[in-house]
N, C-alpha and C positions, 0 to 999 in steps of 0.2 A: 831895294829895287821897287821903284813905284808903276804895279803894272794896268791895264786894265781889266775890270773884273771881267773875265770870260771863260767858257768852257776850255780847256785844255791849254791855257797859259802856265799853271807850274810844269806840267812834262814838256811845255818847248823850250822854257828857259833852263828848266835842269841839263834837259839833254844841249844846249847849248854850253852849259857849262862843262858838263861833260866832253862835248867835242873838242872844246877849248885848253883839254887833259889836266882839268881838274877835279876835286875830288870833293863831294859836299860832306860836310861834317854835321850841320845841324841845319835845319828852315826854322823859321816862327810866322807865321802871319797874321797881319789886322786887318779889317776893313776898313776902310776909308771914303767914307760916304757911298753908296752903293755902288758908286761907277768905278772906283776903282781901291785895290788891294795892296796895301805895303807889306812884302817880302824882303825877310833878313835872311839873309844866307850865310852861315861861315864856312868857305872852302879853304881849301888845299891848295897853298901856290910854293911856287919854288925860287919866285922872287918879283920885284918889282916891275920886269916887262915881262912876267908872266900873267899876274894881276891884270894892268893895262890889256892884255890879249883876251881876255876874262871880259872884261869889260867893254871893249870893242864889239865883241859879239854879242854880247846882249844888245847892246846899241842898235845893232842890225834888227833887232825883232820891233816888227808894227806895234805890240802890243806894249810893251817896255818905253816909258815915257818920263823915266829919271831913276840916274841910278848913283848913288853914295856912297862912299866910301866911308864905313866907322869904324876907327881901331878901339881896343880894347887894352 
């Protein structure tokens, strides 16, 4: 998730993901030139339009301005 760097962007997209009744497993973050923050996230889904519901709601947040999916 490519967000912008701002004060209180990881607790709105967790708790997004949260709302979204998933479960985070681990974060990692970089910076990305000062303006803005690449967040890895690996959650908890219980299947393929669970993910997609995941990802929708991040979508909704101003700050969240690309988000990727990477399997492992």
């Amino acid at each position: 998730v490519m967000v912008e760097n701002r004060r209180g962007v990881l607790a709105r997209v967790a708790s997004e993901i949260a709302e979204a009744g998933s479960n985070i497993d681990s974060i990692t973050m970089a910076e990305d030139r000062a303006v803005f923050t690449n967040m890895h996230f690996v959650v908890e889904v219980a299947n393929r339009q669970h993910l997609a519901r995941v990802m929708r709601a991040l979508r909704r947040l101003p700050d969240v301005k690309k988000i990727t999916r990477v399997r492992e």
